[in-house]
C-alpha positions in Angstrom: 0.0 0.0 0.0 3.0 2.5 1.1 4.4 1.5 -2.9 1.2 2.2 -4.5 0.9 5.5 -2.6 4.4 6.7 -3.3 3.5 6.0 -6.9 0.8 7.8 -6.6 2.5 10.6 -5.3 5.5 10.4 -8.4 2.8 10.4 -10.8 1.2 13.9 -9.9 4.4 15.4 -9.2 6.9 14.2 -11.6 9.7 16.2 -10.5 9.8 13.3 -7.4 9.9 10.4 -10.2 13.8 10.2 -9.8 13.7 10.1 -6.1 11.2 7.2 -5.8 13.2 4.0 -6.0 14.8 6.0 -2.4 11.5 6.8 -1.0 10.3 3.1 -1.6 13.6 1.9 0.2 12.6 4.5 3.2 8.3 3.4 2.7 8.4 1.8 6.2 10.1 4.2 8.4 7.6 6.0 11.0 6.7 9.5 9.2 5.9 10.9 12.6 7.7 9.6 16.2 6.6 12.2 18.1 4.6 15.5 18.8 7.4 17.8 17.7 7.3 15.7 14.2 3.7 15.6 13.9 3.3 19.6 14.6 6.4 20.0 12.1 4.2 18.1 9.5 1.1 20.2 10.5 2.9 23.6 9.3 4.3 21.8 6.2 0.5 20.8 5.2 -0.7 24.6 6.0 2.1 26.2 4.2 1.4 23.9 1.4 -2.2 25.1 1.3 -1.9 28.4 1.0 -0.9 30.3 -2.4 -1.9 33.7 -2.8 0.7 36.5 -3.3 -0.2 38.1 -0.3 0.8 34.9 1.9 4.3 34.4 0.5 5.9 35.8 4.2 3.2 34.0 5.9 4.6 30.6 4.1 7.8 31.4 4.7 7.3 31.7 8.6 5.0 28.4 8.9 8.4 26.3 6.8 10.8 28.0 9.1 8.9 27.0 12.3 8.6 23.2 10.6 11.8 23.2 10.0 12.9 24.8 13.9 10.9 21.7 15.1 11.8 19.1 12.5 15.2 19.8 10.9 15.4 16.7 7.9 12.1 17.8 6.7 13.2 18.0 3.3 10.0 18.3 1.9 9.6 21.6 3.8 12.8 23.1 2.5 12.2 21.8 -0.8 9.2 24.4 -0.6 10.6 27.1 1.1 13.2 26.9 -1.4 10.6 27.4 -4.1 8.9 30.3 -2.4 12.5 31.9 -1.4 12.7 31.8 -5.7 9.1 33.9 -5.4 10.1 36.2 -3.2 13.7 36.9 -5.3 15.3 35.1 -2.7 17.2 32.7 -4.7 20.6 32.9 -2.3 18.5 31.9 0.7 16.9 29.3 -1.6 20.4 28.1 -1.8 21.4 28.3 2.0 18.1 26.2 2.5 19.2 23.1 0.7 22.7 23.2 1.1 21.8 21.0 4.8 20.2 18.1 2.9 22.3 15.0 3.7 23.9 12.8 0.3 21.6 10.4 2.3 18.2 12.0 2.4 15.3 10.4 0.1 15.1 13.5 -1.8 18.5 14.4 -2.4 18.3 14.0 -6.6 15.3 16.1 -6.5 17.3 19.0 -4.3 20.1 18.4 -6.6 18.0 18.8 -9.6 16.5 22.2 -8.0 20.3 23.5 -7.1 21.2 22.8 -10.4 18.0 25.3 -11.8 19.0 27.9 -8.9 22.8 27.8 -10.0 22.0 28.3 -13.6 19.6 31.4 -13.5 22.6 32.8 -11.0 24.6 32.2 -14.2 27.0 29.7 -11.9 26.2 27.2 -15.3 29.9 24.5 -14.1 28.5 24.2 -10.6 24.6 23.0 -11.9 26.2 20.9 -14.4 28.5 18.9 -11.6 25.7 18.6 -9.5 23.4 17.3 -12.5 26.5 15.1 -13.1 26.0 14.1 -9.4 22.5 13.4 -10.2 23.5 11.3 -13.9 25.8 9.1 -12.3 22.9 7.3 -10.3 20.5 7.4 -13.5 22.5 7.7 -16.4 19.2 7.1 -18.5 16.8 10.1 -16.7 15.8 12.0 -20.1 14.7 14.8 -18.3 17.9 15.4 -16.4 19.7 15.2 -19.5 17.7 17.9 -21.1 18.4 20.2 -18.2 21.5 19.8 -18.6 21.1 20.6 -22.2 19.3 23.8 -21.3 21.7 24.4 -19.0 24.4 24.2 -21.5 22.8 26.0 -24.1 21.9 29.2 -22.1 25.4 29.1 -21.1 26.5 29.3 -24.9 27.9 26.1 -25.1 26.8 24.8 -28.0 28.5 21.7 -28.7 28.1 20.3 -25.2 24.1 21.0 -25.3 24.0 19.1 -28.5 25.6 16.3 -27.0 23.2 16.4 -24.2 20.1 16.8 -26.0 21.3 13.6 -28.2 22.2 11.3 -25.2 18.5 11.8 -24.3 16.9 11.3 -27.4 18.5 8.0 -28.2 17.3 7.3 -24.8 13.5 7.8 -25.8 11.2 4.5 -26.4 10.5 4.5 -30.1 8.0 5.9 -31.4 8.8 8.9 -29.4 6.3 10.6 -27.3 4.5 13.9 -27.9 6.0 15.4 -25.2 9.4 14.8 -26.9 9.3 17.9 -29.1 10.9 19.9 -26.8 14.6 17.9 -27.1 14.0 17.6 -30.9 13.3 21.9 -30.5 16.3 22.3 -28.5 18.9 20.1 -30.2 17.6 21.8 -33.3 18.0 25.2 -31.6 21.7 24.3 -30.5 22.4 23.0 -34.1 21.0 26.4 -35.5 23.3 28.7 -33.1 26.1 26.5 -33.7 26.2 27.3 -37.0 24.2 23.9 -38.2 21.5 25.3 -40.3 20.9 22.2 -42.4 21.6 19.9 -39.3 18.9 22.0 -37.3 16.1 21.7 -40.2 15.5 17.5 -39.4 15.7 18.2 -36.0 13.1 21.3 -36.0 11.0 19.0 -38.5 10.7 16.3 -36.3 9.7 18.5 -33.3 7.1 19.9 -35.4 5.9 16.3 -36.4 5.4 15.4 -32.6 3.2 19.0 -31.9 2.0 20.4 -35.2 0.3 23.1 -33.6 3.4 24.1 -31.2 3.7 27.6 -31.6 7.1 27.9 -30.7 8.1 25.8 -33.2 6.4 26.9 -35.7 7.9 30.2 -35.0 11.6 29.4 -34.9 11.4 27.1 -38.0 9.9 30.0 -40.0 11.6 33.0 -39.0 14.6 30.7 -39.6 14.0 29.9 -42.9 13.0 33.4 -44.0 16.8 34.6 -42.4 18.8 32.0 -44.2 16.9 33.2 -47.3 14.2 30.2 -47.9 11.1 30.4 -49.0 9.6 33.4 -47.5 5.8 32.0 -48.6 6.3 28.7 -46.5 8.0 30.6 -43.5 5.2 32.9 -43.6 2.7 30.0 -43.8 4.4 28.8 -40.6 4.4 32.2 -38.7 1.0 32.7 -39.3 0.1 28.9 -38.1 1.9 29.9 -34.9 0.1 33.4 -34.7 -3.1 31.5 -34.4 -1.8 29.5 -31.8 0.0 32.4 -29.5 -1.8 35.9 -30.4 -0.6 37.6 -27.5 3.2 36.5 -28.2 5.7 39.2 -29.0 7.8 37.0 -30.9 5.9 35.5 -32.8 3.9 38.9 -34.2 7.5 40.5 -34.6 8.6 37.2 -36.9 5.3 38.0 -38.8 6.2 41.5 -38.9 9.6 40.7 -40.2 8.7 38.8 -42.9 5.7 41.5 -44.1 8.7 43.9 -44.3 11.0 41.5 -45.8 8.3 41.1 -48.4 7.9 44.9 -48.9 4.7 45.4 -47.5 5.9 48.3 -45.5 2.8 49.6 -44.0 1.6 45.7 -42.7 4.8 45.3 -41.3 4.9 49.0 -39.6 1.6 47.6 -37.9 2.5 44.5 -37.5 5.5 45.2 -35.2 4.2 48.2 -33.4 1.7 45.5 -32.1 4.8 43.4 -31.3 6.7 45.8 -29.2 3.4 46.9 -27.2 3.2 43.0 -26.3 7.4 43.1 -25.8 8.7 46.5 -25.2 12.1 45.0 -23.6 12.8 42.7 -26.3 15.8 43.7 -28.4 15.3 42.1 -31.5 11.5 43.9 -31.3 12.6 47.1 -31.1 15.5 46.4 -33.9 13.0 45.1 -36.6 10.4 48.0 -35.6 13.0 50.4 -36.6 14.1 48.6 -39.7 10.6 49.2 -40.8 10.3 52.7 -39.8 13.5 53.4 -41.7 11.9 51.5 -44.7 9.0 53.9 -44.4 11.1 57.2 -44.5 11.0 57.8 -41.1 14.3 58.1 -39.9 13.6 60.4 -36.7 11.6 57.4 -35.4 14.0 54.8 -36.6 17.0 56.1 -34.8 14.5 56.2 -31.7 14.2 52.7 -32.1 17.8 51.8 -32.4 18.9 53.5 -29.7 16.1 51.8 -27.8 16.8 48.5 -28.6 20.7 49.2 -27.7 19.9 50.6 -24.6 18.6 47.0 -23.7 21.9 45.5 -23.6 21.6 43.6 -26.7 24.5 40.7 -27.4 27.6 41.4 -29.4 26.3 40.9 -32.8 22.8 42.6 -32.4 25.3 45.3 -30.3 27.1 45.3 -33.7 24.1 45.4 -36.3 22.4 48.3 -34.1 25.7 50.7 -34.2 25.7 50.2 -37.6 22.3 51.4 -38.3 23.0 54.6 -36.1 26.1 55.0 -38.0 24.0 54.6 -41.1 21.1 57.1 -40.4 23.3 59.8 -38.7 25.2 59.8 -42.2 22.2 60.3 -44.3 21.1 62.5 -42.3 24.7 65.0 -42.0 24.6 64.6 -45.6 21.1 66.5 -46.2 
């Protein structure tokens, strides 16, 4: 019964699926020895229930008093962890799981959350040994492997989050799963940005085979084909597939935008990406491709605006580049009139 419970539990919350061969080998110890435990348990359960924004400090106090009383609660500083991450918190997050013991139950899953904490700190070599940590009990867990992937990838590292993202797709039981877009997305991504455009096509293909309606995918694939100079009718096709899917998405509607103006139709496009940056207003590449297409309409006053914008966001190196250029550009047509 304690199994079929645990399994139970695994199945709502995946995230515990790596830890439950460990909680099965821990099924018979006594949850609660005594009334310290049991109140412990109480604030967990109360914490737990609560979620509005107003209550993240009240949370916070009922985990801390659990974990006063009950110390190895791990499940409680799993979650305080979590709500430390709410509340911007993410160094106290840390300081919260750094006492889990190598032998707690739960350690792959506090591992797996370190990892995701070190990452967004942009400490990318710490998550990856600890994921390593994780790998070297489970060297099949596909899910690990694509964070590690994603960690790799947002990192920059290319190479290494190809080599991820394949490990766990020759992992998957054939035929893969829906749900397996997403590696066939990000392998295809990783290709792409590693200068793989014709390795990245199969890969972005296959993800859109699993999730024909994914809107993300439909995105990338497009907007990358009308870049490299494909077949701006198919891309547009795509874009406008993944419009209908996402309308609120600022991506998306700039892509759409970007391929109206790469088409010429100025005034769609001028429209089109004015809508974008209202639904994105801190996205670089936005702002870039709105200014492209005020430049394209003659109006340079509000193109410059929009370049200057756009590098104010602290854009990387090569949109850093592109944008200077276009300054350079309009402030010499414009000395010269």
């Amino acid at each position: 019964a304690a199994n079929a419970t645990l399994q139970q539990m695994t199945d709502a919350h995946p995230a515990l699926q790596i830890a439950l061969p460990d909680l099965v080998a821990h099924a018979a110890d006594k949850i609660v020895a005594n009334a310290n435990q049991g109140l412990a348990e109480t604030y967990l359960a109360l914490a737990g229930s609560l979620n509005a924004p107003d209550q993240i400090l009240l949370r916070q106090t009922l985990l801390r008093f659990a974990l006063q009383l009950r110390p190895d609660l791990t499940a409680a500083r799993l979650l305080l962890a979590d709500i430390d991450v709410q509340a911007n918190q993410s160094d106290a997050a840390l300081d919260i799981l750094a006492a889990v013991k190598p032998t707690d139950p739960l350690i792959q899953p506090v591992r797996i959350r370190k990892a995701t904490l070190l990452a967004a700190m942009g400490k990318s070599s710490q998550a990856i040994l600890l994921l390593n940590d994780v790998l070297a009990t489970d060297p099949g867990d596909i899910d690990v492997l694509e964070l590690k992937g994603d960690i790799y990838r947002g990192a920059g590292n290319f190479p290494a989050a190809i080599a991820a993202y394949s490990t766990a797709i020759g992992k998957l039981p054939q035929p893969a799963p829906q749900a397996a877009w997403t590696l066939y997305y990000a392998r295809g991504i990783s290709e792409d940005q590693n200068g793989g455009w014709a390795l990245a096509q199969p890969d972005l293909q296959a993800a859109r085979a699993l999730d024909p309606t994914q809107p993300y995918v439909l995105n990338y694939l497009g907007y990358s084909l009308a870049i490299h100079g494909d077949d701006l009718t198919q891309a547009k096709q795509m874009i406008e597939q993944a419009v209908g899917e996402a309308p609120e998405e600022g991506a998306i509607i700039d892509s759409l935008g970007y391929i109206q103006l790469r088409q010429g139709k100025i005034k769609q496009a001028l429209t089109t990406l004015t809508r974008a940056v209202q639904l994105q207003p801190d996205d670089v590449t936005v702002n870039m491709h709105l200014g492209d297409a005020f430049y394209a309409n003659g109006q340079k006053l509000q193109a410059r605006y929009q370049w200057q914008r756009a590098l104010n966001l602290k854009p990387d190196a090569k949109d850093e580049s592109m944008l200077e250029e276009k300054l350079k550009k309009v402030a010499d047509t414009e000395s010269h009139s």
